[in-house]
N, C-alpha and C positions, 0 to 999 in steps of 0.2 A: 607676770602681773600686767594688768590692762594701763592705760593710760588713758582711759577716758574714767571721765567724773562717774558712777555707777548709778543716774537717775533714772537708770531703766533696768526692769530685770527680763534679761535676754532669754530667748530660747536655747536649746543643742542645736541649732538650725544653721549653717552658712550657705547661702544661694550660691550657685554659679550661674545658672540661667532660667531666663523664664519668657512663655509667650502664652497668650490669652489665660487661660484659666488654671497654668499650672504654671508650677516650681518647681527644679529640678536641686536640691543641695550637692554640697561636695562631696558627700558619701554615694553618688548614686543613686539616692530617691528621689522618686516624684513624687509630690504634694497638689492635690488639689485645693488650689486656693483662694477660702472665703473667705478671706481679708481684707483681699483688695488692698494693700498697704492701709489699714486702716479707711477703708471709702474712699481711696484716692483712686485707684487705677479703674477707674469705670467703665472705660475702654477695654480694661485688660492690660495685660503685659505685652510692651513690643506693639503696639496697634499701629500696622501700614501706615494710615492717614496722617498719624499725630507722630512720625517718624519722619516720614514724607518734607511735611511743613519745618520740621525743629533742622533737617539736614539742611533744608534751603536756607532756612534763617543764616544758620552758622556759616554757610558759605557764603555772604553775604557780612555780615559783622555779629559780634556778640552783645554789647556795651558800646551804651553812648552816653548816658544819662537823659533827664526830663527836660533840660535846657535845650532837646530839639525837639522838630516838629518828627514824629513818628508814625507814621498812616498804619501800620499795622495798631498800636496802639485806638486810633479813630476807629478802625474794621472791627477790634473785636467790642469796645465799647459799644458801639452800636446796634449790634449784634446782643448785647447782656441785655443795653435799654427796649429793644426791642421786645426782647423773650420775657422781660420780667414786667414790661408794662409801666417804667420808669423812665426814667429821663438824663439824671448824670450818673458816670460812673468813675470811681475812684479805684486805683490798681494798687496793692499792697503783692507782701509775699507768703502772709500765710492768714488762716482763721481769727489768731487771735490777733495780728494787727489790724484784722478788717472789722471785728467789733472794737479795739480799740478807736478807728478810727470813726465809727459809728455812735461810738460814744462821746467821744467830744466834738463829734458836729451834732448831738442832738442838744447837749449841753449849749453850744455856742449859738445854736441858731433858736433856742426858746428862751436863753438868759434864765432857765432855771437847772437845778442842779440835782434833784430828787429824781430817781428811776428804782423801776420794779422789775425784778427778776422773778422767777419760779423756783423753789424749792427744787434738788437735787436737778437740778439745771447746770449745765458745762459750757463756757463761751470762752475757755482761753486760760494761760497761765501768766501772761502780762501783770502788772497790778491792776490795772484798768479792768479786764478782763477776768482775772481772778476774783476781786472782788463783783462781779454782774455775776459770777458763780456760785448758785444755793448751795453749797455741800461745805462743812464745815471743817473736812479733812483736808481740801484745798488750800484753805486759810492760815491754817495751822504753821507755825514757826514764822511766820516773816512779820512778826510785829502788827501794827495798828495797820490794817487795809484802808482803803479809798473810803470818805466817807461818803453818802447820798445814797447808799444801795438796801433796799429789802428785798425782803422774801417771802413771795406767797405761796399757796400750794396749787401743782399744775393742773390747771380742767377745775378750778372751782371762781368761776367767774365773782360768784357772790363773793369772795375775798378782796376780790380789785374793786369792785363798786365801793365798799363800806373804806376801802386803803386810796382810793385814786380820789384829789382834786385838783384844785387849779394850781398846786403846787408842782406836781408831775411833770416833768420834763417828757417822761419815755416809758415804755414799757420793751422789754428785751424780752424775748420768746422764741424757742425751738416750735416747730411743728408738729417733732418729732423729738422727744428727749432720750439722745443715743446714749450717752455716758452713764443718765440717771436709768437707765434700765429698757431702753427700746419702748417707751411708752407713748403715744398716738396723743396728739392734743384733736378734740371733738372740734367738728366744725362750728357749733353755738360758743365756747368757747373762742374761738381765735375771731368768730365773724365778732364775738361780743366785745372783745376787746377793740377792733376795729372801732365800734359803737364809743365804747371809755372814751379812748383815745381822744375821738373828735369832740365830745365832749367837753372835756379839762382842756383842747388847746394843748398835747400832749403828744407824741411823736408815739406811732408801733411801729419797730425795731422787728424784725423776722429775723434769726439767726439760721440760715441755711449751709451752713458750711460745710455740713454730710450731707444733710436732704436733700440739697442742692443738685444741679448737674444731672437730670436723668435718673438720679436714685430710685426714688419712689415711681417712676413713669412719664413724669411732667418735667418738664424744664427745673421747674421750682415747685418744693410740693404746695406751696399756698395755693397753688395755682388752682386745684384739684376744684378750689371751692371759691363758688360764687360771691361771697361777700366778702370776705379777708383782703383788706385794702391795703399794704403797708405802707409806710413812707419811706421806709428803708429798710433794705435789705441785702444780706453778708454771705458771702459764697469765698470757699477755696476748695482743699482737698482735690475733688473731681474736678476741675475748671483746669488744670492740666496736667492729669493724667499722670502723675509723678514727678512734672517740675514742679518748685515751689510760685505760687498764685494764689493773691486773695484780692476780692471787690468788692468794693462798695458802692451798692445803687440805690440812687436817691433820687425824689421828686423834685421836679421843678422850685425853684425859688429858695430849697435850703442848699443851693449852690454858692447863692451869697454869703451865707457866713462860713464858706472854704475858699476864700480869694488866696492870692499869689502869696506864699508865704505863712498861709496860718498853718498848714500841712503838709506834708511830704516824704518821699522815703526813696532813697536811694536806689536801691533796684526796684522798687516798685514798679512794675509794668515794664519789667527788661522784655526783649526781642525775643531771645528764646523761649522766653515760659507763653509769651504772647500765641508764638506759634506754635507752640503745642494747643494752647487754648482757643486757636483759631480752628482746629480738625473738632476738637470738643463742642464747641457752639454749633458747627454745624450739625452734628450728631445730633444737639438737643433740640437743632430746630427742624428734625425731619420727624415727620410724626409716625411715619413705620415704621420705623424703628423705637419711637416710643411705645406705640403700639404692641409692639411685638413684648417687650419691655415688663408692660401691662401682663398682657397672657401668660407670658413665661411664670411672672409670679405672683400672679393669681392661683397657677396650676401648682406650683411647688408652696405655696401657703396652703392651699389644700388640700396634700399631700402629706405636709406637716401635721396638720391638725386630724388627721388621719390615724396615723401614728402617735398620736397623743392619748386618744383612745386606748389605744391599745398597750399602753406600758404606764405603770404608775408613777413612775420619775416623772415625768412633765406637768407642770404645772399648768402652763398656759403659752399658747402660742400668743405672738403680737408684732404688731410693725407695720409696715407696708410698702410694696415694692419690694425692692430688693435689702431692704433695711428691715431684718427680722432679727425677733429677740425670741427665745426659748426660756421662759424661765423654768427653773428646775425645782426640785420637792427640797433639796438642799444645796450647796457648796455648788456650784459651777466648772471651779476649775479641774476636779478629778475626770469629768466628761470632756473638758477640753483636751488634758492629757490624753486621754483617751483617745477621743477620734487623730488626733495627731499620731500615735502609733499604727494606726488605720489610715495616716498619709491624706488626711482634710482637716487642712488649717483653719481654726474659727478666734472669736476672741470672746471676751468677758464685754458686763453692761450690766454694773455694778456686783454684788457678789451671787446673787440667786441665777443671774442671766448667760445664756450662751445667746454672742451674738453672729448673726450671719448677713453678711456682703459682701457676695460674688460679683466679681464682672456684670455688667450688664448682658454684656457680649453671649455670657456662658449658656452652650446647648441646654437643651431637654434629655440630651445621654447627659450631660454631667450634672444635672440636675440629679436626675436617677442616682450616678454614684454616689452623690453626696447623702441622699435619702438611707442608702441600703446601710452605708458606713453611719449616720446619724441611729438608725433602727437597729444594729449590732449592738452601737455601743449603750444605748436605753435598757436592750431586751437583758443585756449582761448583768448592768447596771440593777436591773429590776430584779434579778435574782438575789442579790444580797443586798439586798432591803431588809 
């Protein structure tokens, strides 16, 4: 009998090892995997650089806490503010602390309390966070959530104009709603909310904490697009590579309502996740490599949708970058089980969705296998229809 709390339901799976794109468990197989730990390992498994950095750190110190001055901490801050086109940055250690903490600096620094989230929207399991979460199965059992939160529906601008005024604190937005279903917010949407925002005197909130880090291609996928101006924006996951790290960047002046003492967190910004997330930043600020990034899955989205054609399971191909969702004609997970007996790990994005996130890192070979193993198991799939 286990002794852990059972808030997860696990695979047959135990790892022993893994480097770039695969996984090797304790039976003997190798697994290709588009998992990524969940969009963390963006690099991949074992990546030289961000192995490199975390050994030096540790031979060097582990822990010290925020009461010192830390230049790695200054190196990679500056490096996020750069890449994201901001100004401060705040170091947490996961997703949902860095919207938490996103949330009550947008609270503290407008003096209002009202924020708008998006229907089947995911930003964390915190209560803070929980409640910025549209989906109602989230909520469920823990009593009365945070109050100040709605919910609109995602890509219908006209819903925020007729719900946003001078009341609004914030508006909290994916670019990309992974958990709700691998769904794309439209550029007129997020530029328009841009527009709200400044408007009402109103803070937009980007939640990037998948999309983030090279996923989609760009450093941050806002980036993609000309108008989308955030005031703040939340990254972990990918930011190092399978230590635990989360940030939060923000424009000039709402630095003031975070003085000494209004916030803080214990290992936030420890040394070693630092230096893993210093091989990470570099990565995202080389643009051949994001490039490269680009192509890769441009070619294997067109590849997909290829194959979409051709077999009547698929519903619809979506995403972008390396953040693709498959939805299917039914149930999701018998195609997950599936391609997992065929040794390529994928996950769920909501219940119709297969979702896929490889490595950045991953070949155009392993691109191919993942296609020919995704096309068995559809063609099989499409026979007992």
């Amino acid at each position: 009998m286990s002794s852990l709390l059972p808030v997860y339901k696990k695979w047959g799976i135990t790892p022993v090892k893994a480097k770039g794109a695969w996984l090797t468990a304790a039976d003997g197989k190798e697994y290709l995997d588009f998992t990524s730990g969940i969009g963390v390992l963006n690099l991949g498994h074992g990546h030289e650089e961000v192995m490199e950095e975390v050994q030096a750190q540790l031979a060097k110190f582990w822990h010290t806490s925020n009461l010192f001055q830390l230049p790695i901490q200054e190196e990679v801050a500056s490096q996020l503010a750069l890449l994201s086109g901001l100004d401060k940055v705040f170091f947490c250690n996961s997703g949902a602390e860095a919207n938490e903490a996103a949330l009550k600096l947008a609270r503290r620094a407008t003096g209002k309390t009202n924020i708008i989230t998006c229907r089947q929207s995911f930003h964390g399991r915190t209560f803070a966070a929980m409640a910025a979460t549209g989906q109602s199965s989230i909520h469920t059992g823990f009593g009365p959530i945070l109050e100040g939160f709605s919910y609109l529906p995602f890509n219908d601008l006209d819903a925020f104009e007729k719900e946003m005024d001078d009341s609004t604190a914030a508006v909290l937005v994916e670019v990309i709603q992974g958990e709700g279903g691998v769904i794309p917010g439209t550029e007129s949407f997020l530029a328009g909310l841009t527009k709200l925002c400044q408007k009402h005197d109103a803070l937009l909130i980007i939640d990037e904490v998948q999309t983030g880090n090279g996923r989609t291609g760009y450093p941050f996928a806002y980036l993609k697009y000309e108008h989308v101006n955030p005031d703040i924006v939340t990254t972990a996951k990918g930011l190092g590579n399978g230590l635990p790290i989360g940030a939060v960047m923000a424009r000039e002046g709402l630095d003031q309502a975070f003085s000494a003492g209004v916030h803080g967190s214990t290992f936030g910004g420890n040394p070693i996740s630092l230096a893993a997330s210093k091989a990470v930043v570099a990565k995202m600020a080389d643009e051949t490599f994001l490039a490269e990034v680009r192509e890769k899955s441009a070619w294997f989205m067109e590849e997909l949708k290829k194959l979409a054609e051709r077999t009547s399971v698929i519903k619809e191909i979506r995403g972008d970058g390396f953040m693709i969702g498959l939805e299917m004609q039914t149930d999701s997970a018998p195609y997950i089980m599936s391609l997992q007996e065929k040794n390529l790990l994928t996950l769920t994005a909501g219940a119709n969705v297969v979702r896929l996130l490889p490595p950045l890192t991953v070949t155009k070979e392993e691109l191919s296998i993942a296609l020919e193993k995704i096309s068995e198991v559809c063609e099989i799939e499409s026979l007992t229809l």
